[in-house]
TORBAGU-573335 format. One record per residue (C-alpha): residue number from 0; x, y, z. Coordinates in Angstrom, 1 decimal. Example, Ala and Ser with C-alpha at 12.3 -4.5 7.8 and 13.67 -1.06 7.14 Angstrom:
2
@n 0, X 12.3, Y -4.5, Z 7.8
@n 1, X 13.7, Y -1.1, Z 7.1
END
This chain:
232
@n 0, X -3.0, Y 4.0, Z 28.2
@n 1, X -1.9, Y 0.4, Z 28.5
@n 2, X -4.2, Y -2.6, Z 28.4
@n 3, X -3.5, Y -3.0, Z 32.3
@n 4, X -4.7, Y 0.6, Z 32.9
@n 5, X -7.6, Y -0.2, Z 30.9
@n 6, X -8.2, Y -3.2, Z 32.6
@n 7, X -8.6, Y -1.5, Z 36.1
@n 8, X -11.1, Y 1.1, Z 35.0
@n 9, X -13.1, Y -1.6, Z 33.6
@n 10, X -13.1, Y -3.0, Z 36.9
@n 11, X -13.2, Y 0.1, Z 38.6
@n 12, X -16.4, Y 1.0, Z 36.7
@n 13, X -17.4, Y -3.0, Z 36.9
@n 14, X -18.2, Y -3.2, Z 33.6
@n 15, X -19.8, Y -6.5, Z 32.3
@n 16, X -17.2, Y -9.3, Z 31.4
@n 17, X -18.5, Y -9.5, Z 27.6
@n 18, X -17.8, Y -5.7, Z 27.0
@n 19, X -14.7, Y -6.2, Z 29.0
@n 20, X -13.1, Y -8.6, Z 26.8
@n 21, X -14.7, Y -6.7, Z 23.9
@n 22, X -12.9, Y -3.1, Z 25.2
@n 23, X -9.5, Y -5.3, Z 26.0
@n 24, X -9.1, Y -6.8, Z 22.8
@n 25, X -9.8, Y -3.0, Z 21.0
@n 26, X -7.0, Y -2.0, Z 23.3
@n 27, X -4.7, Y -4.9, Z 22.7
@n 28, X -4.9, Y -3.8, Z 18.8
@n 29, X -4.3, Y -0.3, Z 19.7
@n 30, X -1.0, Y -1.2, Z 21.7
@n 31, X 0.4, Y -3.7, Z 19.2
@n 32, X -0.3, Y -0.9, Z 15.9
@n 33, X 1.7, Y 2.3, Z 16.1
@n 34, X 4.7, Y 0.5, Z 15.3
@n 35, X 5.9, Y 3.0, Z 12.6
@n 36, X 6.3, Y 5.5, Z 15.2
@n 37, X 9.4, Y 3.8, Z 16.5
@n 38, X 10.7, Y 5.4, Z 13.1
@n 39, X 10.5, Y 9.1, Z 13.8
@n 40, X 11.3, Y 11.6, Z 11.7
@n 41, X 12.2, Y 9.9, Z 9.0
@n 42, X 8.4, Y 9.2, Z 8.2
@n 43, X 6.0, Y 12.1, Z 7.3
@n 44, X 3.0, Y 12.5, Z 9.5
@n 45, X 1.3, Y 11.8, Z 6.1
@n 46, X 3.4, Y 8.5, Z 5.6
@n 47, X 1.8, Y 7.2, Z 9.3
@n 48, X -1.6, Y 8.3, Z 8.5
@n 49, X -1.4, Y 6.2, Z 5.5
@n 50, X 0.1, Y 3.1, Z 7.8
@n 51, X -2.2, Y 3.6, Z 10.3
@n 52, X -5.4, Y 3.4, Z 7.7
@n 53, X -3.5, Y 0.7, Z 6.2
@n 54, X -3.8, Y -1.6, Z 9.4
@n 55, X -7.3, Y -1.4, Z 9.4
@n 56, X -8.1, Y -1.4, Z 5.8
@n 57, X -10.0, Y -4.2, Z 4.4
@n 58, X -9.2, Y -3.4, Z 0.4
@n 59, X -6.6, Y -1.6, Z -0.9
@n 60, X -6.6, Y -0.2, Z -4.6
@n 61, X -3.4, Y 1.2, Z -6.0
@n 62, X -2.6, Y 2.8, Z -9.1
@n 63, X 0.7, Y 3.9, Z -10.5
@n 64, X 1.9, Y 5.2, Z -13.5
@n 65, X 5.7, Y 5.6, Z -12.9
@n 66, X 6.9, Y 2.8, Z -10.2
@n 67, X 5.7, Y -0.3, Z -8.6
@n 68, X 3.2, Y 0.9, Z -5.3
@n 69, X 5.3, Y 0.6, Z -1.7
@n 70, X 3.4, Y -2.3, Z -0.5
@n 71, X 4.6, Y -4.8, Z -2.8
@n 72, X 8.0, Y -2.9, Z -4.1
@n 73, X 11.2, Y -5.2, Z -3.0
@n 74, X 14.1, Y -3.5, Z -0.7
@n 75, X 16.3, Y -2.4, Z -3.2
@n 76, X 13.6, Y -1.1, Z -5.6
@n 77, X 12.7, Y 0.9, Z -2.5
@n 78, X 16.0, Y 2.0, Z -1.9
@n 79, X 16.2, Y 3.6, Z -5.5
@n 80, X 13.0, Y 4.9, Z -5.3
@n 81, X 13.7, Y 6.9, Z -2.2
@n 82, X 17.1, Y 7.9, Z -2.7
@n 83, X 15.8, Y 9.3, Z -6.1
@n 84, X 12.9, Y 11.0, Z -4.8
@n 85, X 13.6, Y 12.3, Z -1.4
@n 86, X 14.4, Y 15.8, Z -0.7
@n 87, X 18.1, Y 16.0, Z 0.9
@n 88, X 17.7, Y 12.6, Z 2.5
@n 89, X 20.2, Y 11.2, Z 4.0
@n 90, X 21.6, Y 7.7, Z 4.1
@n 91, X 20.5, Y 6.4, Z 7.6
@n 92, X 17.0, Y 8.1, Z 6.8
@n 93, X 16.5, Y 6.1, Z 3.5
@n 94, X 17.8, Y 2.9, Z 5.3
@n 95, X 14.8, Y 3.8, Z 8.3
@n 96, X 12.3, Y 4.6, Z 5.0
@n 97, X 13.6, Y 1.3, Z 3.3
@n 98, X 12.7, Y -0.8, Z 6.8
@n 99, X 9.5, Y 0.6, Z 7.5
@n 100, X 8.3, Y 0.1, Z 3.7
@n 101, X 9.3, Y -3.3, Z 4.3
@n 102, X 7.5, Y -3.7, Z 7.6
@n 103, X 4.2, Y -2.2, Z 6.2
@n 104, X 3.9, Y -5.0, Z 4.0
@n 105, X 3.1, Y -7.5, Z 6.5
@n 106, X -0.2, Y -6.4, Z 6.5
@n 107, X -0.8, Y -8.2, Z 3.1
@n 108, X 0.2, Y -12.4, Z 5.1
@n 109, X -1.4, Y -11.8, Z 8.4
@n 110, X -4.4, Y -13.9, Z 9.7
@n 111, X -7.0, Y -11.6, Z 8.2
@n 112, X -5.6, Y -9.5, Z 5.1
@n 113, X -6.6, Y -6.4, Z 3.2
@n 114, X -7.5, Y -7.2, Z -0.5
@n 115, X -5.0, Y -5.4, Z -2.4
@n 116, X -5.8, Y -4.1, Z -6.1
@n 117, X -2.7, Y -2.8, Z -7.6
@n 118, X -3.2, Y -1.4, Z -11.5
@n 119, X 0.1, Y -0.6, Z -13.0
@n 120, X 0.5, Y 1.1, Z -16.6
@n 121, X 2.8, Y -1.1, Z -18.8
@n 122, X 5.4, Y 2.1, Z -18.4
@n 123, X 6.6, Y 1.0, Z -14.6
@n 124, X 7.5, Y -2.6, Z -16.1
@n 125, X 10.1, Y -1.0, Z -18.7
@n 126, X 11.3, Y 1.5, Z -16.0
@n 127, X 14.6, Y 0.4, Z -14.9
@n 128, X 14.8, Y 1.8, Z -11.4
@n 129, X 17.9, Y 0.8, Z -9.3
@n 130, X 19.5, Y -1.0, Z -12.7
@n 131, X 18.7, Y -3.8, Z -14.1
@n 132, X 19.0, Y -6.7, Z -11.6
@n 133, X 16.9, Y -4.8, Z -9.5
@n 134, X 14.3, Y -4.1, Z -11.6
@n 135, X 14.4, Y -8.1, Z -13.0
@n 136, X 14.3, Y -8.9, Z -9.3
@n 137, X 11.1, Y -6.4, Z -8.7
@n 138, X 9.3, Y -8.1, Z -11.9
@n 139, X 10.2, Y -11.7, Z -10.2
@n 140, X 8.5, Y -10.0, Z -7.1
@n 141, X 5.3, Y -8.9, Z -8.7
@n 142, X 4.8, Y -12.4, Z -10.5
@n 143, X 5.2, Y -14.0, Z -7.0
@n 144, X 2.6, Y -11.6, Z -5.3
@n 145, X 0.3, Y -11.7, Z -8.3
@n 146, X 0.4, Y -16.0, Z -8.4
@n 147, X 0.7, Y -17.2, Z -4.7
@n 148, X -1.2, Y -14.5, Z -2.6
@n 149, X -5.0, Y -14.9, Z -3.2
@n 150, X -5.3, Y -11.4, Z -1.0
@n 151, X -3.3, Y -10.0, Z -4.0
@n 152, X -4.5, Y -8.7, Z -7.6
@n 153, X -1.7, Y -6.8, Z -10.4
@n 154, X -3.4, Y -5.9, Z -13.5
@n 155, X -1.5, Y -3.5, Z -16.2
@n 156, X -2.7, Y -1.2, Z -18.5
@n 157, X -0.8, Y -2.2, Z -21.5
@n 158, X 0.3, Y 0.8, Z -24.0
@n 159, X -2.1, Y -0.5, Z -26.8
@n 160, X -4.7, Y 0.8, Z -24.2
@n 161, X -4.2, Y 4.2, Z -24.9
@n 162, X -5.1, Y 7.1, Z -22.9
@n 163, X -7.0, Y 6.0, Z -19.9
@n 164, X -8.8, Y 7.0, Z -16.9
@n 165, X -6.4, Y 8.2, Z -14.8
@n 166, X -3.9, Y 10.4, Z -17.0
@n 167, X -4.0, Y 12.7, Z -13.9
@n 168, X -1.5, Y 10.3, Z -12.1
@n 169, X -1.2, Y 7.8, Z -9.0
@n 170, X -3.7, Y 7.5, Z -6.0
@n 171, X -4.8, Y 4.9, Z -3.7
@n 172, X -8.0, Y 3.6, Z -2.4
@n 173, X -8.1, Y 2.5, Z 1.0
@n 174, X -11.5, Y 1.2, Z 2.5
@n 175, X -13.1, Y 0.0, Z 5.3
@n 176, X -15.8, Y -2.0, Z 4.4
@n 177, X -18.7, Y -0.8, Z 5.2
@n 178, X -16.9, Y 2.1, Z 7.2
@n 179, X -16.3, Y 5.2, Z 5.5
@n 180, X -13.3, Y 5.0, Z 3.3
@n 181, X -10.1, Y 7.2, Z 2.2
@n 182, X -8.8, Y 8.2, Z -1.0
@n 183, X -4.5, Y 9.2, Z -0.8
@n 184, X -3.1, Y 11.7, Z -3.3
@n 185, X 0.9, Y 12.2, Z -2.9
@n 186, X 2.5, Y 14.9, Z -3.6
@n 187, X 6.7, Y 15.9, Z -3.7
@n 188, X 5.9, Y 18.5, Z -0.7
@n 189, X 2.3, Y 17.2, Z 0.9
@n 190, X 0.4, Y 14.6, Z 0.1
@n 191, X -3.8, Y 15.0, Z 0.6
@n 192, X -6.5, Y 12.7, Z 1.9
@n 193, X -10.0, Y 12.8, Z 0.7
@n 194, X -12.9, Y 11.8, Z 2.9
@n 195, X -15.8, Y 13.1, Z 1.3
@n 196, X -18.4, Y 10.2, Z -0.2
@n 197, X -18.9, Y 11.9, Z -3.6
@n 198, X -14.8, Y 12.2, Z -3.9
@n 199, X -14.3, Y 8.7, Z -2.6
@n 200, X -16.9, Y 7.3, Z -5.2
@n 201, X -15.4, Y 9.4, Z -8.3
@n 202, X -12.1, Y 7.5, Z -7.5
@n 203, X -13.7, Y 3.8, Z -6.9
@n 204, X -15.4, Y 4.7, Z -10.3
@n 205, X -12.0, Y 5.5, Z -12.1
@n 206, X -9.8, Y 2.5, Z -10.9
@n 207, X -13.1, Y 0.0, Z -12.1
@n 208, X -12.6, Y 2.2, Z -15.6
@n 209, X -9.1, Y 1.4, Z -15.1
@n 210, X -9.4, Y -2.4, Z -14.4
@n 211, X -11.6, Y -2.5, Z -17.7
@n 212, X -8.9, Y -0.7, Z -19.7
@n 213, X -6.5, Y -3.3, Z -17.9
@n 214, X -5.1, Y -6.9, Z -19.1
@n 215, X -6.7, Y -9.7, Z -17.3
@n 216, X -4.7, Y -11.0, Z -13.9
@n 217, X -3.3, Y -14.2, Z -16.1
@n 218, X -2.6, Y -12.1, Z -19.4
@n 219, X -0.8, Y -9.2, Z -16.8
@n 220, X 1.6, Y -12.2, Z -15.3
@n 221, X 2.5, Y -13.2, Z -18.8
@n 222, X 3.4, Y -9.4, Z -19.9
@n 223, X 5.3, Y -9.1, Z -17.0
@n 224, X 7.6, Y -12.5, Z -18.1
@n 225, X 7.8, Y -11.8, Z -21.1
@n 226, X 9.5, Y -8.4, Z -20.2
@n 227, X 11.5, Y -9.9, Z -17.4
@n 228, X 12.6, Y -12.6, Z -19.9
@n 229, X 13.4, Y -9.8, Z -22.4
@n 230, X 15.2, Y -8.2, Z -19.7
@n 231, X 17.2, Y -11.1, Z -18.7
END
């Protein structure tokens, strides 16, 4: 339904003019999200889910073991990470998954951002996915997130930490504030979404485990230097 047709019944049913505006801006948003659609096939139903909680997620909390999370990886460190990953993809399809990874990440500079938490374990700074001048690119990348966008936080787990909390592997936290939240679990064939409270909360209580076992945001930009420096 389009905000005009929305606008009619409003009238239709003469709804008050402060609920009016109120029900036209909710459609508005509705009209100008769903952009990822425009994508098709090459994204998983599981892929929009996660866009579409994405848009209306007021903290993010990331943590990966083995690469850099999509929302703050750079085009070509996408690229590699696709083309590596993806089963019997094809050229044009990683180029559409490249472009709407990219595109997601405007979510993290508009007027009202998501707080993003991202915990990496030292391991995905030493990974060299996509070469060498890609990955020294990606490092310059997280540095810039990590020190100019206040909506962003990068801690790493460095490997003096030892084992940690979440030796099980990567998920994401995405919340709502005061709304009922989502916990993402991906998978090579599916990936799963938990809903439940008691699920949720085990999760929020592992990545704040995690942050403890985690260098401090100034000490995690100086690790990441000093192995982009080594790199370089």
């Amino acid at each position: 339904m389009t905000v005009d047709e929305v606008e009619k019944l409003l009238d239709t049913y003469q709804v008050p003019v402060p609920q009016q505006r109120e029900y036209l801006e909710m459609a508005e948003r509705a009209a100008e999200r769903g952009w990822w659609q425009a994508y098709g096939s090459a994204l998983t139903d599981a892929t929009q889910t996660q866009i579409a909680l994405e848009e209306d997620a007021t903290t993010i909390t990331n943590f990966e073991p083995v690469v850099v999370p999509g929302l703050l990886q750079t085009a070509a460190y996408a690229r590699a990470v696709i083309s590596t990953v993806g089963l019997d993809v094809t050229p044009r399809q990683v180029e559409a998954k490249v472009a709407a990874r990219m595109a997601r990440q405007a979510i993290l500079t508009k007027p009202d951002p998501p707080q993003l938490i991202t915990i990496l374990d030292e391991g995905v700074l030493h990974r060299e996915v996509g070469g060498r001048a890609v990955m020294a690119r990606q490092l310059r990348q997280l540095i810039e997130a990590a020190t100019t966008q206040p909506n962003v936080t990068v801690q790493v787990i460095p490997f003096t930490a030892g084992a940690h909390a979440a030796v099980e592997g990567s998920f994401a936290i995405i919340e709502f504030g005061m709304e009922p939240g989502a916990v993402l679990l991906e998978a090579k064939t599916a990936d799963l979404f938990l809903e439940e409270p008691d699920e949720i909360a085990a999760y929020q209580d592992t990545a704040s485990r995690l942050q403890r076992s985690a260098l401090g945001a100034d000490d995690t930009v100086a690790l990441i230097d000093q192995v982009l420096r080594e790199m370089t």
